[in-house]
C-alpha positions as a Markdown table, in Angstrom:
| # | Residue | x | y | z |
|---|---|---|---|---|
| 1 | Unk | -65.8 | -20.6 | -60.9 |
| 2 | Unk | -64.3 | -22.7 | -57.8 |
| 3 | Unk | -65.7 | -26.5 | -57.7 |
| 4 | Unk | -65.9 | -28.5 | -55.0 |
| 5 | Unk | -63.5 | -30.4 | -53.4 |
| 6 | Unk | -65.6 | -34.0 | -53.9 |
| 7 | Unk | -65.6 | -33.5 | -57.9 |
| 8 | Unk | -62.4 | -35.5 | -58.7 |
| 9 | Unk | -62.2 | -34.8 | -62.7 |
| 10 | Unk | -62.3 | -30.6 | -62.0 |
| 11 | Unk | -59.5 | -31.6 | -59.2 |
| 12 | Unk | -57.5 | -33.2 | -61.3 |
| 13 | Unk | -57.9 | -31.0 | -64.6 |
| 14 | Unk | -57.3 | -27.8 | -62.1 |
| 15 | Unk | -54.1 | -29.9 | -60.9 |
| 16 | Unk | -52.7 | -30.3 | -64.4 |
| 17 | Unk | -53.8 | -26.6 | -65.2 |
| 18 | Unk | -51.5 | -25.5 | -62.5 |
| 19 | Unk | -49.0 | -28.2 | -64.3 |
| 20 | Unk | -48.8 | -30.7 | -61.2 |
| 21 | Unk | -48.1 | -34.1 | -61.1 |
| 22 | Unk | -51.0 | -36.3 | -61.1 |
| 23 | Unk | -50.0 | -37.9 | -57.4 |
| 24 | Unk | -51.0 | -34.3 | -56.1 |
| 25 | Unk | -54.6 | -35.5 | -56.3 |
| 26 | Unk | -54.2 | -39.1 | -54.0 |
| 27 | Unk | -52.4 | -36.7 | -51.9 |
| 28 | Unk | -55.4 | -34.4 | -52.0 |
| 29 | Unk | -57.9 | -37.2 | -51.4 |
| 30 | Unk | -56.0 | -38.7 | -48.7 |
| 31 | Unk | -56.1 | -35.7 | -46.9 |
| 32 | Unk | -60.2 | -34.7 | -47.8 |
| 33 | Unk | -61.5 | -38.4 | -47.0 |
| 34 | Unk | -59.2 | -40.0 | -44.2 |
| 35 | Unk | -57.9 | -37.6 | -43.0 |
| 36 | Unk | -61.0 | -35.7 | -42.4 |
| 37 | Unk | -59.1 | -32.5 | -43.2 |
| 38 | Unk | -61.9 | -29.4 | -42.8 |
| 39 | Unk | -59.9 | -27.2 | -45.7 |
| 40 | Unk | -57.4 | -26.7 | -48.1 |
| 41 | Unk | -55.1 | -25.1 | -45.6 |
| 42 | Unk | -54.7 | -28.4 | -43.4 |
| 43 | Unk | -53.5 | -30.4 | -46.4 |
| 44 | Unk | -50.0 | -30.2 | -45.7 |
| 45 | Unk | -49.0 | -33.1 | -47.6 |
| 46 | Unk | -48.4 | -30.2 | -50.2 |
| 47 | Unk | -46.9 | -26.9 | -50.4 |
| 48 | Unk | -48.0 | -24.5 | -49.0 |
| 49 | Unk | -47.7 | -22.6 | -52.5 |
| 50 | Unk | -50.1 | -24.9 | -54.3 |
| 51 | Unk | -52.8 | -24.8 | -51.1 |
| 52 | Unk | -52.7 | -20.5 | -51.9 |
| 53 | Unk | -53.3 | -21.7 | -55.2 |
| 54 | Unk | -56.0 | -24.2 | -54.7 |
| 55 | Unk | -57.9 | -22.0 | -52.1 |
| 56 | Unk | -59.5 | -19.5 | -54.3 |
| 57 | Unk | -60.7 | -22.3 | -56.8 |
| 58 | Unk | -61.7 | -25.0 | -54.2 |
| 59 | Unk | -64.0 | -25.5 | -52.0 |
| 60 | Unk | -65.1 | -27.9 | -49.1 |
| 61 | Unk | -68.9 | -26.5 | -47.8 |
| 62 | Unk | -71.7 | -24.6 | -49.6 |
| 63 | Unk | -74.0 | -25.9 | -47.3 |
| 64 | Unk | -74.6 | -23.5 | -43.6 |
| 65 | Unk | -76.0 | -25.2 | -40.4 |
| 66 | Unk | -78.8 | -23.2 | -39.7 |
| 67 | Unk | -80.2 | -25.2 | -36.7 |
| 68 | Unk | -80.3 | -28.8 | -34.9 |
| 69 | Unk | -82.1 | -30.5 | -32.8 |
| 70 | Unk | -82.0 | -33.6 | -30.6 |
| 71 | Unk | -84.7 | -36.0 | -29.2 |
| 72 | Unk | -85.4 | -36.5 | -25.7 |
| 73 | Unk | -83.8 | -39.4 | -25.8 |
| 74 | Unk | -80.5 | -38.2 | -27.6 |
| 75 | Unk | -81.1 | -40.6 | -30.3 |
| 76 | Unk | -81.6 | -38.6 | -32.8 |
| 77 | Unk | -80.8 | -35.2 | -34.3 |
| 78 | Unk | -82.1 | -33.6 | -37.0 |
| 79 | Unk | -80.1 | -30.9 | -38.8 |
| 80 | Unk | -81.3 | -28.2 | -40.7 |
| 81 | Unk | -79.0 | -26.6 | -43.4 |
| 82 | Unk | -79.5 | -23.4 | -45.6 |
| 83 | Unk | -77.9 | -24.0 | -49.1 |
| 84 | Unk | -76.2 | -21.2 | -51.0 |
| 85 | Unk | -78.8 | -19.9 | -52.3 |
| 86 | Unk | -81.0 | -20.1 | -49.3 |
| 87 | Unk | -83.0 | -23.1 | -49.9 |
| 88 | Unk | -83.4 | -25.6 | -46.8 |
| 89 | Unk | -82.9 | -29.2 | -46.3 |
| 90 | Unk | -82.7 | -31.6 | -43.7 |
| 91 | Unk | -80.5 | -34.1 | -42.7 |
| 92 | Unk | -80.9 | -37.1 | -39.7 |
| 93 | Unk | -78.5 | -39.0 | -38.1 |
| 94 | Unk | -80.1 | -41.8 | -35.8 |
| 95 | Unk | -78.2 | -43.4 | -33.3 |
| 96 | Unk | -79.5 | -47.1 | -32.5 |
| 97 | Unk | -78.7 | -48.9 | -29.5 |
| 98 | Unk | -77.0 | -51.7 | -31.1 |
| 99 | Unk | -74.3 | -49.0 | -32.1 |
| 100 | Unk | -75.1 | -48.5 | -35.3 |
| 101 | Unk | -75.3 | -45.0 | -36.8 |
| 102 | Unk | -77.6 | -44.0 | -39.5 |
| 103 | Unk | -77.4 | -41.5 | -41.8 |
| 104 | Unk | -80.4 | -39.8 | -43.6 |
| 105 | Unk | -79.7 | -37.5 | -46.6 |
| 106 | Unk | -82.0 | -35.3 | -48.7 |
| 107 | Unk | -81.3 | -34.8 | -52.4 |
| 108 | Unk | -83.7 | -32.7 | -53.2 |
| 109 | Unk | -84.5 | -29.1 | -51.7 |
| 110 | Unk | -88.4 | -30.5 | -51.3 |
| 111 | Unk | -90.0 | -33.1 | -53.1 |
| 112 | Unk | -92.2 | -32.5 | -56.7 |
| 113 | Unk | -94.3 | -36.5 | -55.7 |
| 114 | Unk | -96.8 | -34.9 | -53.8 |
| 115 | Unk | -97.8 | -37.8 | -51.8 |
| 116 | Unk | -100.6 | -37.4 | -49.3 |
| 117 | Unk | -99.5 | -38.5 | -46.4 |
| 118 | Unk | -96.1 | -36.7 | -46.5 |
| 119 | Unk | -95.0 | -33.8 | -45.1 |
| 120 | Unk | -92.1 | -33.2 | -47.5 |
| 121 | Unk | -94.5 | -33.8 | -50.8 |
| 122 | Unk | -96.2 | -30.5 | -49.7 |
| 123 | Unk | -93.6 | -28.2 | -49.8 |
| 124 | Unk | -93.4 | -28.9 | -53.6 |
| 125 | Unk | -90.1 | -29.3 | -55.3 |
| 126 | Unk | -87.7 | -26.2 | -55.4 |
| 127 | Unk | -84.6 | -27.2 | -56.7 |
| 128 | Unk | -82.4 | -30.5 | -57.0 |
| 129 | Unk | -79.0 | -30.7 | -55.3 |
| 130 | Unk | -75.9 | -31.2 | -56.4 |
| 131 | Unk | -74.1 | -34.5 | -55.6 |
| 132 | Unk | -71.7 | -31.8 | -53.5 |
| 133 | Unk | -74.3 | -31.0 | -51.4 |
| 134 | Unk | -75.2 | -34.4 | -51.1 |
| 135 | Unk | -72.0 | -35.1 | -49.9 |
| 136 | Unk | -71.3 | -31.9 | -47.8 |
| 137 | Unk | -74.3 | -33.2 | -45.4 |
| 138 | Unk | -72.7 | -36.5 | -45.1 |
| 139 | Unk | -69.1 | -35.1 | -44.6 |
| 140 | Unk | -70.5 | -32.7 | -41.4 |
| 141 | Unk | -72.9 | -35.1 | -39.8 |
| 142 | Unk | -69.3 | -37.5 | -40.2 |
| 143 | Unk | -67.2 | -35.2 | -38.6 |
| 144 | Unk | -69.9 | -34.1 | -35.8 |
| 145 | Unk | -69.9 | -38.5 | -35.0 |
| 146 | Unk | -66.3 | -38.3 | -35.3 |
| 147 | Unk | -66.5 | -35.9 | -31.6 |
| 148 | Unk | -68.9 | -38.4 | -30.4 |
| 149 | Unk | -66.3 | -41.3 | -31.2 |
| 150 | Unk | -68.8 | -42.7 | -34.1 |
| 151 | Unk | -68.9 | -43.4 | -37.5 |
| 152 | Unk | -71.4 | -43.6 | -39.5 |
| 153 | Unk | -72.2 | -47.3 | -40.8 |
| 154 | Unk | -75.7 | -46.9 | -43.1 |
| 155 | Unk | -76.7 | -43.8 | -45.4 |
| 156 | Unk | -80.3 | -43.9 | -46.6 |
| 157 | Unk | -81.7 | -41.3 | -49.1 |
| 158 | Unk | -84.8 | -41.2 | -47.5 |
| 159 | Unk | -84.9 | -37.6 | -46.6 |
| 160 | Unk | -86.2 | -34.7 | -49.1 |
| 161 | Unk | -86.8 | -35.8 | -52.5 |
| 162 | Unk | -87.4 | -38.3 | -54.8 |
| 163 | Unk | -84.0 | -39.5 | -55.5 |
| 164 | Unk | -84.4 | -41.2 | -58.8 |
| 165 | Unk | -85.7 | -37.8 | -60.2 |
| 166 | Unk | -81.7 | -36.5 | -59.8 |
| 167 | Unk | -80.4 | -39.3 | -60.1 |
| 168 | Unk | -76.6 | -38.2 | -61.3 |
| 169 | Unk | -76.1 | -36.5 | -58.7 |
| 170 | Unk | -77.6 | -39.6 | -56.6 |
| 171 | Unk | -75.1 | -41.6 | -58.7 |
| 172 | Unk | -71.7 | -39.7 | -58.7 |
| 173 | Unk | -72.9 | -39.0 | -54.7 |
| 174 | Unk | -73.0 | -42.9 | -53.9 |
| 175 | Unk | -69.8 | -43.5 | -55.7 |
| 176 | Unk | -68.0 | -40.8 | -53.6 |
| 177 | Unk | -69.6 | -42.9 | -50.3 |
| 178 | Unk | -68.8 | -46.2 | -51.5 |
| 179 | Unk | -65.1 | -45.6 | -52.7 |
| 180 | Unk | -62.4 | -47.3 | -51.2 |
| 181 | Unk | -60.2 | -44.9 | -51.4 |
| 182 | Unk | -63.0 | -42.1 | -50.6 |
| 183 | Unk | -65.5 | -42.8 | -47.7 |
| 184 | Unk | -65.6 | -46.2 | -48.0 |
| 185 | Unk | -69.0 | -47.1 | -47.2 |
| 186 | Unk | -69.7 | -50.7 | -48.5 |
| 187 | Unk | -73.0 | -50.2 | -51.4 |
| 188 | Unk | -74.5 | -52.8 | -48.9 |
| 189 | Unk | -75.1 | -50.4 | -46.4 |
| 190 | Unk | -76.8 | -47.6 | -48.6 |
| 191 | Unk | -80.6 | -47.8 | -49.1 |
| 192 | Unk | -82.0 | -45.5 | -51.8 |
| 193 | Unk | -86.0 | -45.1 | -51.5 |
| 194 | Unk | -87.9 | -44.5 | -53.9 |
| 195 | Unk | -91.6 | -44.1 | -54.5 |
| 196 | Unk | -91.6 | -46.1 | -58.1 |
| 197 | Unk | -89.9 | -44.1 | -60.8 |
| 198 | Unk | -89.5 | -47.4 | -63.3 |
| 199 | Unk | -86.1 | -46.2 | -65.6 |
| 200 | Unk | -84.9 | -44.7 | -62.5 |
| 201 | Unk | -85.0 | -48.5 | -61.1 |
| 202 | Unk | -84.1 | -49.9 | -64.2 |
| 203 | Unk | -80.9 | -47.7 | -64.3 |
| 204 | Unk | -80.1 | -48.4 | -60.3 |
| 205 | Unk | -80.1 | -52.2 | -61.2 |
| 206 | Unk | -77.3 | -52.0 | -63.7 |
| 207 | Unk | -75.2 | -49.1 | -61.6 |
| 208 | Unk | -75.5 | -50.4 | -58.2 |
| 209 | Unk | -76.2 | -54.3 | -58.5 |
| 210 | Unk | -74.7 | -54.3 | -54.4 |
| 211 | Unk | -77.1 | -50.8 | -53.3 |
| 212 | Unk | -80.2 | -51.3 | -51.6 |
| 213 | Unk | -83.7 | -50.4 | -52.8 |
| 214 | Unk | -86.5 | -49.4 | -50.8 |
| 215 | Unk | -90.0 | -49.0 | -52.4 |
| 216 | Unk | -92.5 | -47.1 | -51.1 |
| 217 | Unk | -95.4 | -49.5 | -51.6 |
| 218 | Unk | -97.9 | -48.0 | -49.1 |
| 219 | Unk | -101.0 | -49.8 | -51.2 |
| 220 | Unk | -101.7 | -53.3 | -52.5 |
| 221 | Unk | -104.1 | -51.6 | -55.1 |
| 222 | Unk | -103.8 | -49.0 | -58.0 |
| 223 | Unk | -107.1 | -47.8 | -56.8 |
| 224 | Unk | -105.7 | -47.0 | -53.0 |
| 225 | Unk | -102.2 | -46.1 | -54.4 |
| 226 | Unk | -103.4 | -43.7 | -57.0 |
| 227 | Unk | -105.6 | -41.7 | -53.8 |
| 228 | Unk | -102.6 | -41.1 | -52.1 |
| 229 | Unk | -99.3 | -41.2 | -54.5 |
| 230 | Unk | -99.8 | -39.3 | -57.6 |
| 231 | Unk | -96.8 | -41.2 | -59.5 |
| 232 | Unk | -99.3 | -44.1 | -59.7 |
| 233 | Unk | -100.9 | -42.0 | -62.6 |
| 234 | Unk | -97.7 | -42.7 | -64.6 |
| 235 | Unk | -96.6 | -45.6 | -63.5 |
| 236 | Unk | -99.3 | -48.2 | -62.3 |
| 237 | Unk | -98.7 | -51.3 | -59.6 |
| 238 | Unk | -98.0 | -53.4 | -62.7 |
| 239 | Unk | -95.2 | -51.6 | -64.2 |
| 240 | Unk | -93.6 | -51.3 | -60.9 |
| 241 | Unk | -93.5 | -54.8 | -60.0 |
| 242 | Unk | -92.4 | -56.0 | -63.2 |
| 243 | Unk | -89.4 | -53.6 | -62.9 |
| 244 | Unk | -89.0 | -54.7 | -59.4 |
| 245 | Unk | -89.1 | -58.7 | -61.0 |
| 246 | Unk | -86.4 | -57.1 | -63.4 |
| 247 | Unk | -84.2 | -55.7 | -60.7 |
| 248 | Unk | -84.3 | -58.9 | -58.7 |
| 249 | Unk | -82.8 | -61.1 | -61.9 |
| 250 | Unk | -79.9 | -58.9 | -62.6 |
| 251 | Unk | -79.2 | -57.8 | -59.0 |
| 252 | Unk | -80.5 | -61.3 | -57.1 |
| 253 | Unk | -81.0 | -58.9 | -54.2 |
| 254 | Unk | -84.7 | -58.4 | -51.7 |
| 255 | Unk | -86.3 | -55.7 | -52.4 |
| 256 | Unk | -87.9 | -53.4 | -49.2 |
| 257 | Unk | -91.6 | -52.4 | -49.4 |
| 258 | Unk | -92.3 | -49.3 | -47.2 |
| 259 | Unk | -95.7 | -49.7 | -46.2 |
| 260 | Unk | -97.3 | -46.9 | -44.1 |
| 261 | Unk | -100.1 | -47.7 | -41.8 |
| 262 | Unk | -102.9 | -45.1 | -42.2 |
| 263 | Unk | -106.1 | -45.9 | -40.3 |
| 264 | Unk | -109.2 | -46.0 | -42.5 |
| 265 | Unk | -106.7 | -45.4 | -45.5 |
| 266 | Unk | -104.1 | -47.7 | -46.2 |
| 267 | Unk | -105.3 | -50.2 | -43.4 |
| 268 | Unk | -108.7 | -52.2 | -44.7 |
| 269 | Unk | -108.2 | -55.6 | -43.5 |
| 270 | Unk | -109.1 | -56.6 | -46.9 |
| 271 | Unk | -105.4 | -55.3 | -47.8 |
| 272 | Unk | -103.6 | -57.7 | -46.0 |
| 273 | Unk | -103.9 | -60.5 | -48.2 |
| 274 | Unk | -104.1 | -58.4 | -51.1 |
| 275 | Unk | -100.2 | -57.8 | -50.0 |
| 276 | Unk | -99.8 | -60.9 | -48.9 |
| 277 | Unk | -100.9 | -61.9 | -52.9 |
| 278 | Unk | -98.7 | -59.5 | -54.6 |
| 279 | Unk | -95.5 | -60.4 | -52.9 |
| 280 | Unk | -96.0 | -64.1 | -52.7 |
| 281 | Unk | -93.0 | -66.0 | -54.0 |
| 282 | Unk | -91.3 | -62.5 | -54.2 |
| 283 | Unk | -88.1 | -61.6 | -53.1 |
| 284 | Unk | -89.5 | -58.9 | -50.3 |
| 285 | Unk | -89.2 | -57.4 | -46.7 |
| 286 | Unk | -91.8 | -55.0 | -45.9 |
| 287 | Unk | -91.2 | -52.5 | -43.1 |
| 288 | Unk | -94.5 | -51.5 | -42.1 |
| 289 | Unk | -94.5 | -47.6 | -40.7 |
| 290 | Unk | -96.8 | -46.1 | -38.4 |
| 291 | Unk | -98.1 | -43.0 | -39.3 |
| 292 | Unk | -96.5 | -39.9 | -38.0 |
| 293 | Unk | -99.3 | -37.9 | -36.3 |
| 294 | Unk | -96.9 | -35.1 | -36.7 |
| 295 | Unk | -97.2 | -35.6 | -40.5 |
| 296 | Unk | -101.2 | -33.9 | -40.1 |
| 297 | Unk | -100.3 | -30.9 | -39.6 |
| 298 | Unk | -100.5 | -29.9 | -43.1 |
| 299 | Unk | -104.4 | -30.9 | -42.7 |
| 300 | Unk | -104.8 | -34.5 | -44.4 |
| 301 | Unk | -106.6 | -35.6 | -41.2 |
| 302 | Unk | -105.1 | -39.2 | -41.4 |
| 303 | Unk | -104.5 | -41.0 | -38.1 |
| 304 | Unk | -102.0 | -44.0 | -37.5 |
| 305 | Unk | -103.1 | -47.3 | -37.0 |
| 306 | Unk | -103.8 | -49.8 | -34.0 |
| 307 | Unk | -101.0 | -52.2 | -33.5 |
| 308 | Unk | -103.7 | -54.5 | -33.8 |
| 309 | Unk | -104.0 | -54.1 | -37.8 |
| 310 | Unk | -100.6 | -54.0 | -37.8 |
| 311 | Unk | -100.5 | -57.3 | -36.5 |
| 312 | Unk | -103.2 | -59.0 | -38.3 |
| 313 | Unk | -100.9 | -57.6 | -41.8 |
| 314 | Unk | -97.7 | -59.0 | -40.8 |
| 315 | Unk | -99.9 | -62.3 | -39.8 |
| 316 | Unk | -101.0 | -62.6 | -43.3 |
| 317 | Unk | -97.6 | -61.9 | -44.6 |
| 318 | Unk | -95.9 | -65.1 | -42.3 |
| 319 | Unk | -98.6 | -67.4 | -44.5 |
| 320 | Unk | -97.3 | -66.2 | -47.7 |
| 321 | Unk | -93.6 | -66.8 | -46.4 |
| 322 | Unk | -92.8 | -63.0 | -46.6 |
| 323 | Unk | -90.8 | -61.3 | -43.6 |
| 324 | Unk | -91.8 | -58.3 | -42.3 |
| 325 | Unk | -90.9 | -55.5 | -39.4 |
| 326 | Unk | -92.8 | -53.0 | -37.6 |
| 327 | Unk | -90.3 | -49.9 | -37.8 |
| 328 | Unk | -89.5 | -48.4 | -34.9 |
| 329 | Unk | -90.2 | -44.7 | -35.3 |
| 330 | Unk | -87.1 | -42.2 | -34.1 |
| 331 | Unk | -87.2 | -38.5 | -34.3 |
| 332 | Unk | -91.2 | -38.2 | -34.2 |
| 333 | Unk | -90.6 | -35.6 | -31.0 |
| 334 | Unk | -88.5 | -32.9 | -32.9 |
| 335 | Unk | -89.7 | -33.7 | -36.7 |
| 336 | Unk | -87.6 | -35.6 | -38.2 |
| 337 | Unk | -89.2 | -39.1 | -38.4 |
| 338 | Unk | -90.4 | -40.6 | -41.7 |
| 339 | Unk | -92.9 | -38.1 | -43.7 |
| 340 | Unk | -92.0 | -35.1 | -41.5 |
| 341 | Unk | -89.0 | -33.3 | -42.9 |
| 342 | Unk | -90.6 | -30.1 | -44.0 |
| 343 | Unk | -88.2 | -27.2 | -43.3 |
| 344 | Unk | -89.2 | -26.8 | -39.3 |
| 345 | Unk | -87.4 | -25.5 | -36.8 |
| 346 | Unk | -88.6 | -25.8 | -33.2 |
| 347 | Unk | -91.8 | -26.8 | -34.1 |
| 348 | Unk | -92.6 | -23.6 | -36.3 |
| 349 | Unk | -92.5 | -24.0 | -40.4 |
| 350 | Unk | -89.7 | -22.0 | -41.8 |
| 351 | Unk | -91.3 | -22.7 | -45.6 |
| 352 | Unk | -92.2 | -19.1 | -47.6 |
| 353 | Unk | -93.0 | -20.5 | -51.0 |
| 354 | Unk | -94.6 | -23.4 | -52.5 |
| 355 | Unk | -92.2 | -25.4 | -55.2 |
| 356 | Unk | -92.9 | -26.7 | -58.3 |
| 357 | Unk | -94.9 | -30.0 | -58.1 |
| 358 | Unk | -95.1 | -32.5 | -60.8 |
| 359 | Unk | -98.2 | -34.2 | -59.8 |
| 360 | Unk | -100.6 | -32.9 | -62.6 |
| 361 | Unk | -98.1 | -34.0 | -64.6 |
| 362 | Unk | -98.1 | -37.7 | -63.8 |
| 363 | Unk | -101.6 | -37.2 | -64.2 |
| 364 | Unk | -101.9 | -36.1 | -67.9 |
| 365 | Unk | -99.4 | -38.3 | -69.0 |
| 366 | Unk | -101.8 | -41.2 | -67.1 |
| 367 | Unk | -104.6 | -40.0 | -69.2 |
């Protein structure tokens, strides 16, 4: 069975195999990760006899490019990729004026959470992905930049999935990115999001002490959480934040709440100090996210916010000394802003089957 060209021990036990010396594979590397080689063929830092070799065993992409699209105002582009054995996942790449690049990645092929308020959650979880494809949607979007003369300077796995539910793959993934001698992205500058999976956080803090973690909060409450984010059942407010205390002793790092605004749902003004109270003395940023009208189609009937709320929540947070940012929502125009990755193309849903979803199970292990 070929392997992928990102799985370093197969490389190197395929190298030895073929009775090579061990250099072959820094040669191989050089030429996959800065050298942005696209196959086996343009590696000619070796012979020619050992690339005939490596080509039937190796390989670079599993994953097609079905479709992409672009946002009015060319600052986004959401790409939509067909894996090998025809499931689809989306990738986004947002282009801020400041010049940064952003990368968002799906590791999942849907997502089991079932969240409400989330497009993805309703497609149901069909399979996870392997830290190749992970990889493969980093190394095109790259290369695509690459034309554009841009890098990309953040990853966030905020795209399909719960990432701590595939978490090696997640982990062998970020330590491709973060590699020196691989990608090279500094752990600073990857954000992993998750919606509150407790050993998946306990685990992150020991791995990647330098990696960002993102929380999606979206309630002060268990009552308001547990409407709306069925992993609430398994693991309540107060086992989060006492893993999220945990995480900020080993890893001394601020923790981002994701806090989506949802009028007559997540918006009472009664919540505001209620988050202003549970993140007191914390160390927190919360990025509050207007909700994605686009993210109703599925027929939750839930309605952004007034900028008002908004304001009167960040207000509350300023007295309780906790920062916060209104996030400025990219990609709403062609699908692919938070919430609204849900395998569509043009507008139309492309999804033919309903995954697996694990929300009944968070519920009878709640009960």
């Amino acid at each position: 069975m070929a392997v992928s060209v990102h799985d370093e021990s197969a490389i190197k036990a395929l190298l030895s195999e073929l009775g090579e010396k061990p250099f072959r594979y820094a040669q191989i590397s050089q030429a996959v990760y800065k050298d942005a080689v696209p196959d086996i063929d343009s590696i000619t830092t070796i012979s020619k006899e050992l690339r005939e070799k490596l080509k039937p065993e190796v390989f670079f992409f599993t994953l097609k490019l079905r479709s992409e699209e672009t946002s009015d105002n060319g600052q986004t582009t959401k790409f939509l990729f067909e894996t090998h054995d025809g499931k689809l996942i989306e990738s986004v790449i947002m282009r801020h004026l400041s010049g940064r690049n952003t990368l968002c990645v799906s590791c999942q092929a849907g997502c089991p959470m079932g969240c409400s308020f989330c497009a993805t959650g309703k497609l149901g979880l069909f399979r996870n992905l392997t830290f190749a494809e992970i990889l493969e949607q980093f190394d095109f979007v790259a290369k695509r930049l690459a034309k554009e003369d841009r890098k990309i300077r953040n990853v966030v796995f905020m795209g399909m999935g719960e990432p701590f539910l595939n978490y090696e793959n997640l982990k062998t993934a970020i330590d491709v990115l973060c590699n020196q001698k691989k990608y090279d992205i500094s752990n600073r500058r990857v954000t992993v999001s998750t919606c509150g999976i407790v050993p998946g956080i306990d685990r992150f803090a020991v791995d990647f002490p330098q990696t960002s973690l993102a929380i999606s909060l979206h309630a002060p409450n268990d009552e308001t959480r547990k409407s709306i984010m069925p992993v609430e059942n398994t693991y309540p407010l107060s086992d989060l934040m006492a893993a999220l205390d945990r995480y900020v002793e080993k890893t001394n790092k601020r923790v981002f709440y994701e806090y989506i605004m949802i009028s007559g749902v997540t918006d009472h003004p009664r919540f505001a100090p209620e988050l202003a109270e549970l993140l007191r003395g914390r160390l927190a940023h919360v990025n509050f996210i207007p909700y994605n009208p686009g993210e109703g189609i599925m027929g939750n009937g839930m309605l952004p916010t007034s900028k008002l709320l908004i304001k009167k929540f960040q207000d509350a947070l300023e007295k309780a000394d906790v920062p916060s940012t209104v996030r400025h929502t990219m990609g709403d125009d062609i699908d692919a802003a938070c919430g609204q990755l849900a395998m569509k193309e043009k507008g139309e849903s492309l999804a033919t089957e309903s995954g697996k979803s694990i929300s009944s199970a968070f519920s009878k292990k709640a009960e």
